[in-house]
MITORTOR-24431 format. One record per residue (C-alpha): residue in one letter; x, y, z. Coordinates in steps of 0.1 Angstrom, whole numbers, plus 2048, in hexadecimal, padded with zeros to 3 digits. Each point is the difference from the previous one (the first is absolute). Layout:
AXYZ;...
//
This chain:
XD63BC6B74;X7DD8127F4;X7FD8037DD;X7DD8047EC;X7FC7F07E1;X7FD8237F0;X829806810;X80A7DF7F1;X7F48077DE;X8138237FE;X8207F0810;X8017E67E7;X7FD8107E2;X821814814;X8177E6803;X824806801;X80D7FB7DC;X81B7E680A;X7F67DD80F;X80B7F8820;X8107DC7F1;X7F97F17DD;X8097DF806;X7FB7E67DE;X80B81D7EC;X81E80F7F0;X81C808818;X7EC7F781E;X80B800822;X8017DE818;X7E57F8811;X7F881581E;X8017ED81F;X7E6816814;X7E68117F5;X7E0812816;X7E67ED7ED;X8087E07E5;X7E47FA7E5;X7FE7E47F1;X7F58017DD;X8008197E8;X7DB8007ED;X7E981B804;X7FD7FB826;X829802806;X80181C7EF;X7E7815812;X8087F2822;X82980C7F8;X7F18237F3;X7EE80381A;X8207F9818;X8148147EE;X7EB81F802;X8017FB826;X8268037FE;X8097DA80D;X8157E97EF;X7F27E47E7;X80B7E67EB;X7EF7EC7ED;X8077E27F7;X7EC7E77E0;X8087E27F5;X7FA8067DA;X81D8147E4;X7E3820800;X7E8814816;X7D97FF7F9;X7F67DD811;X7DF7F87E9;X80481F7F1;X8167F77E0;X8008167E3;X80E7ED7E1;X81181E7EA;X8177E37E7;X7E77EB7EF;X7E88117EF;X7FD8287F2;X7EB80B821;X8077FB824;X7EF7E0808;X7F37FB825;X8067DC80C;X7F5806823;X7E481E80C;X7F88127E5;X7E7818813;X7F9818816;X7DE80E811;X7F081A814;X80F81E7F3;X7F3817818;X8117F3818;X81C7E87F8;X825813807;X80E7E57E2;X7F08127EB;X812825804;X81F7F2807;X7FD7F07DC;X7FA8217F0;X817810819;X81A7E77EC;X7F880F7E3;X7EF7E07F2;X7DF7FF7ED;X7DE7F880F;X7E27F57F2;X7D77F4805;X7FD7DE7F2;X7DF7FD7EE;X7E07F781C;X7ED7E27FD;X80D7E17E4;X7F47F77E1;X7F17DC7FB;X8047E97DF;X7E47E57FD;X80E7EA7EA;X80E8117E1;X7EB821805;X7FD81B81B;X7E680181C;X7DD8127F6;X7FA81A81C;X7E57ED80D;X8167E1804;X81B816813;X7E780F818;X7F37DC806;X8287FC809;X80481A813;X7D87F8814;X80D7DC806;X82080F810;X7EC818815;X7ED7E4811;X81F7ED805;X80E81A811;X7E6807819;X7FC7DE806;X8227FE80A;X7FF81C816;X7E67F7810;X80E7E0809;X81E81180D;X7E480F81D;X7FC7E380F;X81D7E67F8;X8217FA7ED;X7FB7E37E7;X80A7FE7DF;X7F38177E5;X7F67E57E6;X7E47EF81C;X7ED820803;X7FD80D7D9;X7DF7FC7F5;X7F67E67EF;X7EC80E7DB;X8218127F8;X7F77EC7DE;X8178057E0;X812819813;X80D7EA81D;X81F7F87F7;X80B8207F4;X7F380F822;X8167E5811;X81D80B7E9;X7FE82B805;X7FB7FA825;X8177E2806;X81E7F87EA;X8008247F0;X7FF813820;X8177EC81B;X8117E07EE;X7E77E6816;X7E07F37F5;X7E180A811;X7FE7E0811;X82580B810;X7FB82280B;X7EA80C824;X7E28177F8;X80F81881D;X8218037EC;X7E98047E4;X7E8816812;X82081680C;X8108067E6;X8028257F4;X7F380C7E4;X8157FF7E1;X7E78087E2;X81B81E7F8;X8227F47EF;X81D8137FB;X8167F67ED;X82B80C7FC;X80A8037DF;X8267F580A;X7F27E4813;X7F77FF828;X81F7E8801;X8188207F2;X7EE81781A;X80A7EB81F;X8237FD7EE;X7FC827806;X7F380481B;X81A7EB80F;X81F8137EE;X80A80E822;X7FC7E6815;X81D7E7810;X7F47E27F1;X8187DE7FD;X7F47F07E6;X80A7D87F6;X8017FE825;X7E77EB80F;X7F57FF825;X80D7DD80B;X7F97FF824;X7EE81981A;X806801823;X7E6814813;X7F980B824;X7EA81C810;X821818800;X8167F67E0;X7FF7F17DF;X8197F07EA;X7FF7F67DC;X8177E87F1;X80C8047DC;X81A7EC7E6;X81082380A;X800808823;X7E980281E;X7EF822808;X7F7807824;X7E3817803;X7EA80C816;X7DF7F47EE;X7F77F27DE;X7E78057E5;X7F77DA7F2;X7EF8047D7;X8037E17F3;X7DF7F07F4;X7EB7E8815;X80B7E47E7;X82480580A;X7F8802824;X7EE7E4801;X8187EA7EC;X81C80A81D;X81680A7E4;X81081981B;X80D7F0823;X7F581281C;X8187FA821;X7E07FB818;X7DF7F47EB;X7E68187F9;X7E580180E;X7E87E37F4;X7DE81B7FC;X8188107E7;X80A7DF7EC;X7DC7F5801;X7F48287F6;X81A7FC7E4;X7F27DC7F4;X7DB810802;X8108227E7;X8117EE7E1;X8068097E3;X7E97F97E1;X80C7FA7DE;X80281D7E9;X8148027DF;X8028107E0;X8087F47DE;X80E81E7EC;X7FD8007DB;X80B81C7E5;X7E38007E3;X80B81C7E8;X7E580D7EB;X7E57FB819;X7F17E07F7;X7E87FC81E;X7F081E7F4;X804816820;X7FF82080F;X82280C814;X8027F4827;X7DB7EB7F7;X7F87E1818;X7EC7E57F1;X7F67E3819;X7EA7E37EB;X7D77F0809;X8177E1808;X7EF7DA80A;X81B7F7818;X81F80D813;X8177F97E4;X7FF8297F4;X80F81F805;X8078287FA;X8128127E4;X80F81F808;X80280D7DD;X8188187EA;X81580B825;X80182A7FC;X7F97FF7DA;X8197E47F6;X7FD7DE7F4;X8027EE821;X7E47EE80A;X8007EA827;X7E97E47FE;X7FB7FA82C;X7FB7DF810;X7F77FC822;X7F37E5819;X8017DA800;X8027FC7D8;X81B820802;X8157E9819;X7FB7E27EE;X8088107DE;X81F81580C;X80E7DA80C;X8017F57E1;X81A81E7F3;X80081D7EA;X7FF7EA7E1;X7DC7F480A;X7F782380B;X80380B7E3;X7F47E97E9;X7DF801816;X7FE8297FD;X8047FB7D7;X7E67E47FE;X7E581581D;X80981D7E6;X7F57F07DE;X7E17F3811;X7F382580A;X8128117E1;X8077EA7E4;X81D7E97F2;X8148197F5;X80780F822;X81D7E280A;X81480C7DA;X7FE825812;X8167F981E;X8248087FE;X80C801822;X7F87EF821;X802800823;X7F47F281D;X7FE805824;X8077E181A;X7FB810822;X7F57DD813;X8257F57F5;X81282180B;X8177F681F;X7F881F816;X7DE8057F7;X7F17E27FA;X7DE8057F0;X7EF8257FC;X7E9813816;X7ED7F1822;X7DD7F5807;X7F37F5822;X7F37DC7FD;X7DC7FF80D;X80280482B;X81E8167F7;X7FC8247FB;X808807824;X8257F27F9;X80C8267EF;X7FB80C823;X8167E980F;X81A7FD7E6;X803829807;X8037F6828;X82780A80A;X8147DB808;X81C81081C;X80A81E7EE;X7FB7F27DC;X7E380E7EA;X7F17F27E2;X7F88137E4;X7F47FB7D7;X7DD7FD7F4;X7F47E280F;X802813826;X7E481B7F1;X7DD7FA80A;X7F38117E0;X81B8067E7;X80B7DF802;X8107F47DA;X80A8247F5;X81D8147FC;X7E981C816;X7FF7E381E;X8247F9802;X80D8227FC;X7E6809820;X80E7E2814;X8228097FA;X7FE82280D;X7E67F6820;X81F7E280C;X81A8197FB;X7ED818815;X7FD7E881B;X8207F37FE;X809829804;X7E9802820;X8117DF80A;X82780C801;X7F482180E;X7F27F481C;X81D7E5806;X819820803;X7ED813815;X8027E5818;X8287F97FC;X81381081E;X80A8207F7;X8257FB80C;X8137FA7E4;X8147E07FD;X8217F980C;X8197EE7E8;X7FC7E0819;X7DD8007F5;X7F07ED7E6;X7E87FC7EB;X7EB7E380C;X7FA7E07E1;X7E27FF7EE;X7E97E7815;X7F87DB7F0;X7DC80080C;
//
C-alpha cells in the first residue's frame, strides 16, 4: 500500500478514461451497495481523496449532496461574458502545489494575479508614501501577531499595536475580513501565525470551480444524493442515502465544520465530542462577492487590479476588477459586516457595492452597471458560510479534526494546519485521509483469515457504536 507523492501524481494524471460509476449523471447506474472506501462530499477534498483511491486500484464512490461537483469551488459560466468564481478563486505556491499542473495538464489557462493591492483614499489613489505607511503598519501587525502566537493563543485584535493610526482599520480589514471571513477579534494569532504563505495568487481563467468539475470527470460521484445517516465502527462504515446504503470498509468525511457542527448528517454512534468541539473552535467566516458587469471601464482600472480603500470602520471591502480583461468587476465582503450584509439579501448587496462604488469613483459608476450577482455562502445548505478560522484557544482543533474517529477520516481545508481556507489545503487533506484510509483497509485484510469463505458465511453488519 506504499505510494510516494511523486507515484500518485503520475498515476493520476493516468487514470482509466472511463469512470468506475457516474452516478447523478446521464444514464447512470444504481447506487452501488459496497464500495472499498465511501467519500462523502465532492469539493476539492472528495475529489483528491477518490483520485487518490482510484489510482490505488480500490473501489470509490462518492457521494454529495448538491446537483454539481466543486464544493466552494463554483465557477458561474451563465451570467455574465467570463467565467465568474463564486467560491475559491485562487491558488498559491506554485512550486509546489500539484493543482496547479493538473490545471494545465487539463489544458486550462493559468495565470499570476498582480502582487500587492492598490489603495483609493477617498476619490484619489494612494501617494507611495501613504502605501508604504500601509504596508509598514501591516508589518508591525504582523510581527506582533506572531509573536504573540510564541507564547499564547488569544485573539489577534488584543495584541495589534496600538499607534496603527489612520491605517487601523484598513489593517484590521487586509488581515481580518479580507483574508479568512472573521474579524481580528475572532480569529487565534496561532491560526494566524500558521498560516502559509499566500502572497502568490494564481488564478484559472475557466474558474477553479470548472477545474474541480475536471478534475473530477472520472470519478464515481452521486450527486443530489446527500449523506443522511453514518454508521461507524473500528472495522466498517455505512453511509445512508435517499438512494441506498453503501457498506464500506472506511470513509472519507468533507463536509465543512459548519455542517458538522450543525449535525446536519446523523451519525449511528455520536462522534466523538473533541471533534464536535474542534469543529465549533474551526467555523466558517463570512466571505462573499457581489459581481457586477461595468462595460467601458468606468472605475478606471487595469485588467485583474485589486483595490482595497483607507477605510474608518469595518463597513469596506475589495474589488477584483475587469476579471481576465472583461468587464466583470467582484466587489468582496468579509467578516461581521460581510455576515450581517449578506443577511439582508442580494438586493442590499448590491445596492451597498453601487453606493461604496460612487463614494471611491464617482456618481456615475451605479448608471455603469448592467448585470449583477451575488454570492450567499452563509445561506448555502451544505456549506454553510465560507472558509474556517480558529477562534482564539483554537488553532490546535485542525489537528484533531484530522484525528481518524473508528475508521472515518476527515478531510477539507479546515483539517490543514497551514493551508487552512484554500483550495491548496483541501486538495492536501483530501489526498493525506484517503491515504490513511488506504493504509487502514490494507492492514484490515492482511489480518482477515486467509481461508476463503464458505457460502454459510457472512458478512458480519456494520456495528452501531
Amino acid at each position: 500500500m506504499t505510494m510516494t507523492r511523486r507515484h500518485f501524481l503520475s498515476a493520476s494524471a493516468a487514470l482509466a478514461v472511463t469512470p468506475a460509476w457516474s452516478g447523478g449523471r446521464a444514464g447512470a447506474a444504481p447506487l452501488p451497495r459496497e464500495a472499498d472506501i465511501v467519500v462523502v462530499g465532492a469539493g476539492a477534498a472528495g475529489i483528491a481523496a477518490a483520485r487518490r483511491i482510484m489510482a490505488a486500484n480500490r473501489k470509490v464512490i462518492v457521494v454529495e449532496a448538491s446537483n454539481q461537483i466543486g464544493g466552494r469551488c463554483q465557477t458561474d459560466l451563465s451570467t455574465f461574458d467570463v467565467p465568474f468564481d463564486r467560491g475559491a478563486r485562487w491558488m498559491h505556491n506554485p512550486e509546489t502545489n500539484p493543482l496547479i499542473k493538473l490545471a494545465r495538464s487539463a489544458g486550462l489557462e493559468i495565470s499570476t494575479a498582480p502582487q500587492g493591492q492598490k489603495i483609493r483614499i477617498g476619490r484619489r489613489n494612494a501617494r507611495p508614501g501613504e502605501i508604504e505607511e500601509f504596508l509598514a503598519a501591516l508589518v508591525r501587525a504582523n510581527r506582533a501577531i506572531d509573536d504573540a502566537a510564541r507564547r499564547f493563543d488569544i485573539s489577534c485584535a488584543s495584541v495589534l499595536p496600538k499607534d496603527l493610526g489612520i491605517w487601523a482599520d484598513t489593517a484590521e480589514f487586509v488581515l481580518g475580513a479580507s483574508f479568512s471571513g472573521k474579524d481580528l477579534k475572532d480569529i487565534s494569532v496561532g491560526d494566524k501565525s500558521r498560516a502559509q504563505d499566500r502572497n502568490t495568487a494564481i488564478a484559472c481563467r475557466q474558474g477553479l470551480g470548472t477545474l474541480i468539475a475536471k478534475l473530477g470527470e472520472q470519478v464515481p460521484v452521486a450527486l443530489s444524493t446527500p449523506a443522511s445517516r453514518i454508521g461507524w465502527g473500528s472495522r466498517d462504515v455505512s453511509v445512508e442515502t435517499p438512494s441506498g446504503k453503501i457498506l464500506a470498509r472506511a470513509a472519507v468525511i468533507t463536509v465543512s465544520t459548519n455542517v458538522l457542527a450543525a449535525g446536519n448528517i446523523k451519525f449511528a454512534s455520536e462522534l466523538p465530542k473533541r471533534t464536535l468541539d474542534a469543529a465549533s473552535r474551526l467555523s466558517l467566516g463570512s466571505y462573499d462577492r457581489i459581481a457586477l458587469q461595468m462595460p467601458g471601464n468606468p472605475l478606471g482600472l487595469a485588467r485583474d487590479d485589486i483595490v482595497i480603500e483607507q477605510s474608518n470602520s469595518l463597513k469596506t471591502a475589495l474589488i477584483y476588477a475587469n476579471t481576465g480583461g472583461s468587464s466583470l468587476c467582484s466587489i468582496d465582503v468579509g467578516g461581521s459586516f460581510g455576515r450581517d450584509l449578506s443577511a439582508q439579501g442580494e438586493a442590499a448587496m448590491v445596492a451597498f457595492a453601487k453606493e461604496w462604488l460612487t463614494k471611491l469613483f464617482g456618481s456615475e459608476v451605479a448608471a455603469a452597471v448592467k448585470k449583477s450577482s451575488a454570492t450567499r455562502w452563509n445561506a448555502a445548505p451544505f456549506a454553510l458560510g465560507a472558509m474556517s478560522a480558529a477562534s482564539p484557544g483554537g488553532q490546535s482543533s485542525r489537528k484533531v479534526l484530522g484525528e481518524p474517529i473508528g475508521c472515518m477520516y476527515l478531510a477539507g481545508e479546515a483539517t490543514h494546519e497551514t493551508l487552512w481556507g484554500t483550495i491548496d489545503g483541501a486538495w492536501e487533506s483530501g489526498e493525506r485521509a484517503a491515504e490513511a484510509a488506504l493504509r487502514r483497509i490494507g492492514a484490515l485484510r492482511d489480518a482477515e483469515p486467509a481461508e476463503r469463505p464458505t457460502k454459510s458465511r457472512r458478512r458480519k453488519p456494520v456495528p452501531k457504536g
